[in-house]
C-alpha positions as CSV (number, residue, x, y, z in Angstrom):
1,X,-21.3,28.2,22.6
2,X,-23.9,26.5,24.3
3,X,-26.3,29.0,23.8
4,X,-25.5,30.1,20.2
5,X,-26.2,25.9,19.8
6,X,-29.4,26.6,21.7
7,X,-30.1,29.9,19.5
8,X,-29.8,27.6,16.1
9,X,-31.6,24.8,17.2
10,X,-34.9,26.8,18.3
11,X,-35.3,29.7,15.8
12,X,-37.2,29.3,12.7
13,X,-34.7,30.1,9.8
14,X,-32.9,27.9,7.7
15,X,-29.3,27.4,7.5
16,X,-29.1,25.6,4.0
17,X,-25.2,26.1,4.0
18,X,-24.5,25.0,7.5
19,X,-26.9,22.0,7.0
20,X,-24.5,20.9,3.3
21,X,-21.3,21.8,5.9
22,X,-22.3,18.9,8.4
23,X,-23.5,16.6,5.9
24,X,-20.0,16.4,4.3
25,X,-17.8,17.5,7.1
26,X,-17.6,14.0,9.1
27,X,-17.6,11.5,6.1
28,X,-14.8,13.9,4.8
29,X,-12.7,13.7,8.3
30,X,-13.5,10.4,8.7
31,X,-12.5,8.9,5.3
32,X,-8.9,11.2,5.9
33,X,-8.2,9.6,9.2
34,X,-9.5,6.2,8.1
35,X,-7.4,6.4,5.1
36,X,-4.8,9.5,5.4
37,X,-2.0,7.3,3.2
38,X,-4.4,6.7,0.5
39,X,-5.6,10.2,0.0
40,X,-3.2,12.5,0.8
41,X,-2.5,14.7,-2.4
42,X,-3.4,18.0,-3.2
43,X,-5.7,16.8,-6.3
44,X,-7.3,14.0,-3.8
45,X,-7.8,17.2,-0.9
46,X,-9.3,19.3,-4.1
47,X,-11.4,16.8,-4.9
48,X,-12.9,15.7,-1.4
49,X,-13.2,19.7,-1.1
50,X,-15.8,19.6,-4.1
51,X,-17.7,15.9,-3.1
52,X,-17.8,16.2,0.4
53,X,-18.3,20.0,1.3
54,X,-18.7,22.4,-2.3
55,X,-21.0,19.9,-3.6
56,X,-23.8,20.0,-0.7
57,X,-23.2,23.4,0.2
58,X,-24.3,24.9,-2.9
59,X,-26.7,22.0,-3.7
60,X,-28.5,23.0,-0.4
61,X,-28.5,26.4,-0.8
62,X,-30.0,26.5,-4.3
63,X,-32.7,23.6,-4.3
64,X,-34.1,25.4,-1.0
65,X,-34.0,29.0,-2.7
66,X,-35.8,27.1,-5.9
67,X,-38.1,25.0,-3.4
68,X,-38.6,28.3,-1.9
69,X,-40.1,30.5,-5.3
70,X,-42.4,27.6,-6.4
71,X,-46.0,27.6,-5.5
72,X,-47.3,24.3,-4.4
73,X,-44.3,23.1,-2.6
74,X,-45.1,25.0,0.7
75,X,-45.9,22.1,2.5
76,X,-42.8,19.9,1.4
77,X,-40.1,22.5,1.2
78,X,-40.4,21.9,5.5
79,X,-38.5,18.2,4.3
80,X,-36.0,19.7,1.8
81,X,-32.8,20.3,4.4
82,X,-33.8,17.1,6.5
83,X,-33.6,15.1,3.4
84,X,-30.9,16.3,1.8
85,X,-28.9,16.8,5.0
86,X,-29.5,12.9,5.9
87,X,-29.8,11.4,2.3
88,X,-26.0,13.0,1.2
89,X,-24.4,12.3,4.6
90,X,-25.7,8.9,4.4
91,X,-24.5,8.5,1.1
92,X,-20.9,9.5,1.8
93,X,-20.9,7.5,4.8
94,X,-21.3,4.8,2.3
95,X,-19.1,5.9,-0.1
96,X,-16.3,6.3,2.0
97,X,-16.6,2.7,3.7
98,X,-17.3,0.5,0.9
99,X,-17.4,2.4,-2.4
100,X,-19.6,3.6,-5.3
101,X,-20.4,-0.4,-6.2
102,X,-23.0,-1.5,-3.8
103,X,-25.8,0.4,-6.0
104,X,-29.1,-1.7,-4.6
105,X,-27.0,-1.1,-0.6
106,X,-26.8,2.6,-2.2
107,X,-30.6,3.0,-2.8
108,X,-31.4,1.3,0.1
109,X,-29.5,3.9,2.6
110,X,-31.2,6.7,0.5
111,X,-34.8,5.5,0.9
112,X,-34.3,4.6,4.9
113,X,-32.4,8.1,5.3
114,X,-35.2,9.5,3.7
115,X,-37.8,7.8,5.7
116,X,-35.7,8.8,8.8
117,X,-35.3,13.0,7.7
118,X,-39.2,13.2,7.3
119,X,-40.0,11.3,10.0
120,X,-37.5,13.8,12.4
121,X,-37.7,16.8,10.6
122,X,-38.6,19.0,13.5
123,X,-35.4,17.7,14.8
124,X,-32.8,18.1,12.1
125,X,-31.0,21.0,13.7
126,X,-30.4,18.8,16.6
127,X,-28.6,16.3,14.1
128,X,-27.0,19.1,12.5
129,X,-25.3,20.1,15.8
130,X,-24.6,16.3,16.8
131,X,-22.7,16.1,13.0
132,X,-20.3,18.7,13.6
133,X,-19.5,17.7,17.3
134,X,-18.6,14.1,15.1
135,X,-16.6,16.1,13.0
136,X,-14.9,17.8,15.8
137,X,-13.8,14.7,17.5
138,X,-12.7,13.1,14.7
139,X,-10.5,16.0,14.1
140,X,-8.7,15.2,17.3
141,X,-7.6,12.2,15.9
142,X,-6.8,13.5,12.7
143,X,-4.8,16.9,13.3
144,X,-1.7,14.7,14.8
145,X,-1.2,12.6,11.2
146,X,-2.2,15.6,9.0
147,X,0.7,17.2,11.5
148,X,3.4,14.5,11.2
149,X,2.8,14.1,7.5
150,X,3.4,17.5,6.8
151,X,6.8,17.4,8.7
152,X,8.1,14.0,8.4
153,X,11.4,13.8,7.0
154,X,13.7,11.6,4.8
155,X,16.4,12.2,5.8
156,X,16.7,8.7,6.6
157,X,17.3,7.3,3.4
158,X,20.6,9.6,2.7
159,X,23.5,7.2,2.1
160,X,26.5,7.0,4.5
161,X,28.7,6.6,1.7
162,X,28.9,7.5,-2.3
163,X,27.0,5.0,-3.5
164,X,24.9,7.0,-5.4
165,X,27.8,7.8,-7.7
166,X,28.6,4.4,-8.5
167,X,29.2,3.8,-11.9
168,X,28.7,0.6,-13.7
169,X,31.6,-1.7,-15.6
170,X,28.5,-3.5,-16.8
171,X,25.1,-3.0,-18.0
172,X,22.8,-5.8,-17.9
173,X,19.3,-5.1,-18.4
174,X,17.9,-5.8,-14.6
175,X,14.3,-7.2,-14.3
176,X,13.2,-7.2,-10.8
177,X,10.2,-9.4,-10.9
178,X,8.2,-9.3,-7.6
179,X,6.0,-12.0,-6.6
180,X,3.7,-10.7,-3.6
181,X,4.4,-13.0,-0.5
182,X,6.0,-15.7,-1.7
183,X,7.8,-17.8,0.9
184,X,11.8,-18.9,0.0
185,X,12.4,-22.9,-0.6
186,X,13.6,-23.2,2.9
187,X,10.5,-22.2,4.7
188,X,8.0,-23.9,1.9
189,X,9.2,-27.1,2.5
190,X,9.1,-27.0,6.5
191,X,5.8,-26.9,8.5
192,X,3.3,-24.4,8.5
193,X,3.7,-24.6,4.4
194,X,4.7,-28.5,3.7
195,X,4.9,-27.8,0.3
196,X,7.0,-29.6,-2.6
197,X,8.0,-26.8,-5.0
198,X,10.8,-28.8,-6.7
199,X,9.5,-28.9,-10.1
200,X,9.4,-25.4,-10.3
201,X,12.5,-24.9,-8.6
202,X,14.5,-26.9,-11.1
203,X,12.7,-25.4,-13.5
204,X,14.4,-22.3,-12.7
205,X,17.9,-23.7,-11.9
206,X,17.9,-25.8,-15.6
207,X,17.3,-22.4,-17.3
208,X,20.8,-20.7,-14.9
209,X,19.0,-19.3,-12.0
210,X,20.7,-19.5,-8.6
211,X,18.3,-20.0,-5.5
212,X,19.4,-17.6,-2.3
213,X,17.4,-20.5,0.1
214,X,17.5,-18.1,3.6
215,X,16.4,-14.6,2.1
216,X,13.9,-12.8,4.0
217,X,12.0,-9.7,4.5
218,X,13.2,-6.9,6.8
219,X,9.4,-5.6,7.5
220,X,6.1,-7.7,7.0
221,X,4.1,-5.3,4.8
222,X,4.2,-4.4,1.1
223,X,4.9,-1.2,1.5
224,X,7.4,-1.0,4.7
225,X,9.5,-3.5,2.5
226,X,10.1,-2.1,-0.7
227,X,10.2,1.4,0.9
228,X,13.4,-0.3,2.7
229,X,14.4,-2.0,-0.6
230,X,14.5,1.4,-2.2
231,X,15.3,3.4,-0.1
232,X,18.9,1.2,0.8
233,X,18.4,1.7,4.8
234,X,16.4,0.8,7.6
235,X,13.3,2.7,8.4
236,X,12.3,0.9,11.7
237,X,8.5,2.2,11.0
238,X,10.0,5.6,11.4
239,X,7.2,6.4,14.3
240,X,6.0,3.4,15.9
241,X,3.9,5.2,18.4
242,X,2.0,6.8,16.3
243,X,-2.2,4.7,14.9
244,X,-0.8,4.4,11.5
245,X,-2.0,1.9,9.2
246,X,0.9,2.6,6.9
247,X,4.4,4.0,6.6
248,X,4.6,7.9,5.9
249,X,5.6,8.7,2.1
250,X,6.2,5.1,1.3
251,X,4.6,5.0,-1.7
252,X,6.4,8.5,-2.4
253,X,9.9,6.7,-1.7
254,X,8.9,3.5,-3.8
255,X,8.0,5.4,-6.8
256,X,9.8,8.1,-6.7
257,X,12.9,9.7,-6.3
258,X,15.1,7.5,-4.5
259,X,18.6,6.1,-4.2
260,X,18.4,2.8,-6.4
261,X,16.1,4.7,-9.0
262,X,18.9,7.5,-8.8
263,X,22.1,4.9,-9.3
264,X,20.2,3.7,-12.7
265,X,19.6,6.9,-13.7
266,X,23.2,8.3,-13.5
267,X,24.5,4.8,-15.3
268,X,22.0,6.4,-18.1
269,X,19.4,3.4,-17.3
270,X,15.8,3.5,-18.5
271,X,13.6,2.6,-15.9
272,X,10.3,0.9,-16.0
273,X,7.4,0.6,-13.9
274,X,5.2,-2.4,-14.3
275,X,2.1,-2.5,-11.8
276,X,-0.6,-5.1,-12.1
277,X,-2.6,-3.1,-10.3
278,X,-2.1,0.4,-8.9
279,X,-1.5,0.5,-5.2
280,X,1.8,1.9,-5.3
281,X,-0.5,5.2,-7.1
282,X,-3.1,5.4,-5.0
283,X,-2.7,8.6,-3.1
284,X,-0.9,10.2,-6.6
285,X,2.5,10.1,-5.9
286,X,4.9,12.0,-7.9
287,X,6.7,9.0,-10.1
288,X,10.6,9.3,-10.9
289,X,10.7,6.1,-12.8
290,X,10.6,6.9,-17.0
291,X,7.3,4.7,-17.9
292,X,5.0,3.7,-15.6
293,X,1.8,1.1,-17.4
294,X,-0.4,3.0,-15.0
295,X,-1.6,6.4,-15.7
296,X,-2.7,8.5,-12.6
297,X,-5.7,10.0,-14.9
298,X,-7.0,6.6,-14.8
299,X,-6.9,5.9,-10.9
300,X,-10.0,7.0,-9.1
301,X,-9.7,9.6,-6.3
302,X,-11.1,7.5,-3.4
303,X,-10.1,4.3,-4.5
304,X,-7.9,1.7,-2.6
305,X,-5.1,0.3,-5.4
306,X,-6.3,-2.5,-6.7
307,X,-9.7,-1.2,-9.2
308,X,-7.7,-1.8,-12.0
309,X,-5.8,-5.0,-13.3
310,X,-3.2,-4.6,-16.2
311,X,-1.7,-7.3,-18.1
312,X,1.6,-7.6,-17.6
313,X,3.0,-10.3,-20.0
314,X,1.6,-8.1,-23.1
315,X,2.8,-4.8,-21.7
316,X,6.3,-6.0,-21.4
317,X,6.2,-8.0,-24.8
318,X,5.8,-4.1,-26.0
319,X,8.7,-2.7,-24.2
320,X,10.9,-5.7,-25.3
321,X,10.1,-4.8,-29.0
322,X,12.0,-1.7,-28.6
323,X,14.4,-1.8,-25.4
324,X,16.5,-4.9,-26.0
325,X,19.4,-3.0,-26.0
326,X,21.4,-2.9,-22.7
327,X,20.6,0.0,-19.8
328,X,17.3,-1.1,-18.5
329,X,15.8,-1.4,-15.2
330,X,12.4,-3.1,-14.7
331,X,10.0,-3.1,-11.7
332,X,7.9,-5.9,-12.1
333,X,4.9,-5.9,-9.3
334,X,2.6,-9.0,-9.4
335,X,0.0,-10.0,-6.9
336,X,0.6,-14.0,-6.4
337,X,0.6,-15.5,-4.2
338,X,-0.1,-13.3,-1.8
339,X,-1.0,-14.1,1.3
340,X,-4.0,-15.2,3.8
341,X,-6.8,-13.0,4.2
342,X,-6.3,-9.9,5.9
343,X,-9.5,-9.7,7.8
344,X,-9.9,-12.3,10.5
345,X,-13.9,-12.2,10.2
346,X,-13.2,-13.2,6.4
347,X,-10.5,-15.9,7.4
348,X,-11.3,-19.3,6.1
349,X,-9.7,-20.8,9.2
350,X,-5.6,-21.7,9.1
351,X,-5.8,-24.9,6.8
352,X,-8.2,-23.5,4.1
353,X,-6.2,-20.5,3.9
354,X,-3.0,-22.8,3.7
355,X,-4.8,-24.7,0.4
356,X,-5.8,-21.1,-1.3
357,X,-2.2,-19.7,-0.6
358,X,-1.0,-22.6,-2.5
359,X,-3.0,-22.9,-5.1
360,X,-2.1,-19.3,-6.1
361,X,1.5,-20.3,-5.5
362,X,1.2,-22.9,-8.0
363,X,-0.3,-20.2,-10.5
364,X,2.3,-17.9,-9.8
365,X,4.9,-20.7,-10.6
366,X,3.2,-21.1,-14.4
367,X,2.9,-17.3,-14.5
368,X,6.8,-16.7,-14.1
369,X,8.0,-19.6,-15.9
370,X,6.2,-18.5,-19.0
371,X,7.3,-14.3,-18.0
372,X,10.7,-15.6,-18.1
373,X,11.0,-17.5,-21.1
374,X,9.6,-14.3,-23.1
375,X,12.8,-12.2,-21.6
376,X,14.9,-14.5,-22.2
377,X,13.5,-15.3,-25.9
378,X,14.0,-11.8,-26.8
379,X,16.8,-10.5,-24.3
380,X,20.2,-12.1,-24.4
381,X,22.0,-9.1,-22.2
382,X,19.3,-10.1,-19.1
383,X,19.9,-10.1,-15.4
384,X,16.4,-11.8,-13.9
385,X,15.7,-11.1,-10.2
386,X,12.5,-13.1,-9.1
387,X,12.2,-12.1,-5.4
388,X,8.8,-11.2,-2.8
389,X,8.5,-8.5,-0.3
390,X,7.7,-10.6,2.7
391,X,6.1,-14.7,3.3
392,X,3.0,-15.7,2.8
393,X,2.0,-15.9,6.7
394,X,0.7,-19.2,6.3
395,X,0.3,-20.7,9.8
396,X,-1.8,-17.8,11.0
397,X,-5.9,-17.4,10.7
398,X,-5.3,-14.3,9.1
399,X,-2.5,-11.6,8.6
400,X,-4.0,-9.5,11.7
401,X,-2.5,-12.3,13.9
402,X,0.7,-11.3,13.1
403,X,0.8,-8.2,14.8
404,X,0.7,-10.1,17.8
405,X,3.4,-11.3,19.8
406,X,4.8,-14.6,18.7
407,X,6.4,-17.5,20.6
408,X,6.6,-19.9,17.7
409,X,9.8,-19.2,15.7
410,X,8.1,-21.1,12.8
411,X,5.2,-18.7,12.8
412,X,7.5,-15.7,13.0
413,X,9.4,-16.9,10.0
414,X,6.2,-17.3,8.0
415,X,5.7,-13.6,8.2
416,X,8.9,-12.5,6.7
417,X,10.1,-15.7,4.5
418,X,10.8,-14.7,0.8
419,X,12.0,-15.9,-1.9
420,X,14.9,-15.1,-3.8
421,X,16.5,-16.4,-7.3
422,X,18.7,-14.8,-9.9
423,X,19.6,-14.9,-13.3
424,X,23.4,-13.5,-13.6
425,X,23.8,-12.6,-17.3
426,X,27.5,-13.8,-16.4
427,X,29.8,-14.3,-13.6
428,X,28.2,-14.6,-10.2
429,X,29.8,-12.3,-8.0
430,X,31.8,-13.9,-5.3
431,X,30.1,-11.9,-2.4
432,X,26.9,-13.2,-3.6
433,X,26.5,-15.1,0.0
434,X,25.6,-10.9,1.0
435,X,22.0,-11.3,0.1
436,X,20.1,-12.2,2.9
437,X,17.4,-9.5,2.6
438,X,15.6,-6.3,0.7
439,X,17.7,-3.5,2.7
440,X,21.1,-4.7,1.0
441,X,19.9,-5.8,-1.7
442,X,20.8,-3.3,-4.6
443,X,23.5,-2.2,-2.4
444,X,25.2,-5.3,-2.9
445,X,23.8,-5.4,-6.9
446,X,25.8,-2.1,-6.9
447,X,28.7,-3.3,-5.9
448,X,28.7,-6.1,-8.4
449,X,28.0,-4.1,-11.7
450,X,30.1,-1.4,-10.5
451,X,33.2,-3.8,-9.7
452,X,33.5,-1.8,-6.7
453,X,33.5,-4.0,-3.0
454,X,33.7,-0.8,-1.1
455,X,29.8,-0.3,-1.1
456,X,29.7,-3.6,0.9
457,X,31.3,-2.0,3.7
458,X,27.9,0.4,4.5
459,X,25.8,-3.2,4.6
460,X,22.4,-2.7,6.4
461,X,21.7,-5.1,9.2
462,X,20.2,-8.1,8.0
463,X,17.0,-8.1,10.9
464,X,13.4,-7.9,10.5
465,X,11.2,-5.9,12.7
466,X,7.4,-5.8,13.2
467,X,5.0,-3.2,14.9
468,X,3.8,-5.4,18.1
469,X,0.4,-4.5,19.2
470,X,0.0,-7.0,21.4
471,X,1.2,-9.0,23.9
472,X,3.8,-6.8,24.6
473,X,3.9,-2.8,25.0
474,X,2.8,-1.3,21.9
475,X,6.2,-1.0,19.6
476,X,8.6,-2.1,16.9
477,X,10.6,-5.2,17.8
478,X,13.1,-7.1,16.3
479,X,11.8,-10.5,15.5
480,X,14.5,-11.7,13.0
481,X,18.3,-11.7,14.2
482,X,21.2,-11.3,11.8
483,X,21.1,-14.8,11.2
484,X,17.8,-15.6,11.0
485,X,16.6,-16.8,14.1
486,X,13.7,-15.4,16.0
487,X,14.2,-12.8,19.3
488,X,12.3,-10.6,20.5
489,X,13.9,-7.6,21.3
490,X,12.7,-3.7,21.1
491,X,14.0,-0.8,19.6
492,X,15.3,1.6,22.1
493,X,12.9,4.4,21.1
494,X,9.6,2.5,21.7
């Protein structure tokens, strides 16, 4: 090998289509093991095949053979593959970190790269060879997660009993209205939160909701808690060892065919998906649910979930116009309040982040009351769920923090606090002191429109678990007991 490198470096020809190969090669690897969850679909693989790798090759290949057959461009056409090799690698590189946005950063890149290929040009085979050795390394890295992708299983989300025959004595239309990180009225009245969210909570109670004060998250992210709250059972990160940013076929489990999207289904539900923006779609999953406000033609193939922003209110004013009869289910998915800055370079510091978290709060607050006065104005068969994946991890500097281990049982609550109120269009059900967090939580909505108490009996356990990276040997650990009180314990496969 060493001297076929030696061969291409030192001989005179050109290698247009192994010059467009490593131009696109290591921005392509690099963006998949940057990003694997985000992009990997067939149509997303297709499409990096063309930008990254189709694209250059035959863009090479033909400007030099044109370059070539034109007199007067002798003395440039010794630029051409230096230039194009740097100037499109460049631009990926770009691309694939921060986007097609930045146009003056774009431009800027593609006159230094330029500057750079002219001034090395005697050299670009030598950056030729060091791009593929890039690419090779990164695809160390990358083999293992392209590996456990294509044979991880879910199995884990088969129920241990029949639930997924239950059939319902009532039909309520069910809104599940999801409010990103929003902490329950337990934790936002105590330290790190202090905050005094009466008004709206008796705004909520005058109009027949019931507050569940102690409901919290089992997992701390977005995705690893609805892909528990849909998928009925634990998932404990399925492979904690593994560098994954994200939970394997989360999105595919959220949005698609699972249990609780099955149970509506066979009680001849219509089910609704409503995204405010589309990070649930990002890598293309294959949706179950029968209307989604989101349209996968409109999602671009490298983006990151949240380009777009839809208007809820007016989208379900629509759907209300024609689905007020019963046998409904709606996913409602808004972004407030959120939480703290990921990013601990962009953190505002602990007390600023505290103010921003509640001013979005507050407008979350407006936005629901005003969401739920338009169901109930034009539903009178409505069960209301108003509920949040996981807290608002106020207390930290940023969201990064919490990853590491935790001796402060307030900050450890921060992380997985979440709110919880609901609407019952009638009787609440007697077992309603069940709902503690997302893993039981349509088990035990189940069990209640179905009349049947035997689904109870299959209850999840009611802990919360967080990857640790440090502080402790790199794991998942049980940070929440059944109760509600911090531990610390690991899972027996770490």
């Amino acid at each position: 090998m060493r001297q076929n490198i030696i061969q291409f470096v030192n001989n005179n020809k050109q290698y247009p289509i192994i010059t467009g190969v490593a131009s696109g090669l290591y921005p392509m690897l690099y963006y998949y093991n940057a990003n694997f969850t985000y992009v990997n679909s067939v149509s997303q693989f297709l499409f990096c095949l063309l930008l990254f790798l189709i694209i250059p090759i035959v863009g090479f290949y033909a400007i030099t053979k044109v370059i070539a057959r034109i007199k007067g461009l002798s003395k440039v056409a010794k630029f051409t593959l230096p230039i194009l090799n740097l100037c499109w690698f460049s631009l990926l590189m770009l691309v694939s970190s921060y986007g097609i946005k930045r146009r003056t950063l774009l431009l800027l890149v593609l006159v230094i790269a330029t500057v750079i290929a002219i001034i090395l040009y005697k050299h670009y085979k030598k950056i030729v060879v060091l791009q593929c050795l890039m690419a090779v390394t990164v695809l160390v890295t990358l083999l293992p997660k392209v590996l456990d992708y294509a044979t991880v299983s879910n199995e884990w989300i088969e129920q241990t009993d029949a639930i997924e025959t239950a059939t319902f004595k009532t039909k309520p239309n069910v809104y599940m209205i999801q409010v990103d990180g929003y902490a329950n009225r337990v934790e936002l009245s105590k330290p790190p939160y202090n905050f005094d969210n009466s008004t709206f909570e008796k705004t909520l109670e005058h109009k027949g909701f019931k507050w569940y004060s102690n409901y919290r998250s089992n997992y701390y992210s977005t995705l690893s808690s609805n892909t528990s709250l849909f998928g009925m059972k634990h998932h404990y990160h399925l492979e904690p060892s593994k560098p994954y940013q994200e939970l394997i076929n989360s999105r595919e489990i959220i949005v698609g065919e699972n249990p609780v999207i099955s149970v509506f289904k066979k009680n001849n539900y219509k089910t609704h998906l409503l995204l405010e923006k589309p990070y649930f779609l990002v890598n293309r999953p294959k949706t179950a649910y029968d209307y989604c406000n989101i349209s996968l033609d409109d999602l671009d193939y490298l983006g990151r979930g949240f380009e777009i922003k839809k208007d809820l209110e007016s989208e379900l004013n629509r759907l209300l116009k024609t689905n007020n009869a019963s046998g409904n289910f709606y996913f409602i998915q808004k972004l407030l309040p959120s939480h703290i800055t990921n990013s601990t370079d962009a953190s505002k510091a602990k007390e600023s982040e505290r103010t921003l978290y509640l001013k979005r709060l507050e407008e979350a607050n407006v936005w629901l009351t005003e969401l739920i006065a338009n169901i109930e104005a034009k539903d009178d068969n409505a069960l209301i769920v108003v509920s949040a994946d996981h807290g608002g991890f106020v207390g930290f500097d940023s969201t990064n923090e919490s990853t590491v281990k935790q001796d402060t049982e307030a900050l450890v609550k921060t992380i997985f606090t979440a709110t919880l109120a609901i609407k019952w269009n009638g009787e609440t059900p007697k077992f309603d002191d069940a709902f503690k967090t997302p893993v039981n939580f349509f088990r035990i909505l189940f069990a209640h429109l179905s009349e049947n108490e035997t689904y109870l009996e299959h209850l999840q356990d009611d802990k919360s678990y967080i990857i640790i990276s440090k502080g402790a040997p790199f794991g998942v650990y049980e940070c929440l007991d059944e109760n509600g009180n911090a531990v610390f314990n690991p899972l027996p496969n770490n």
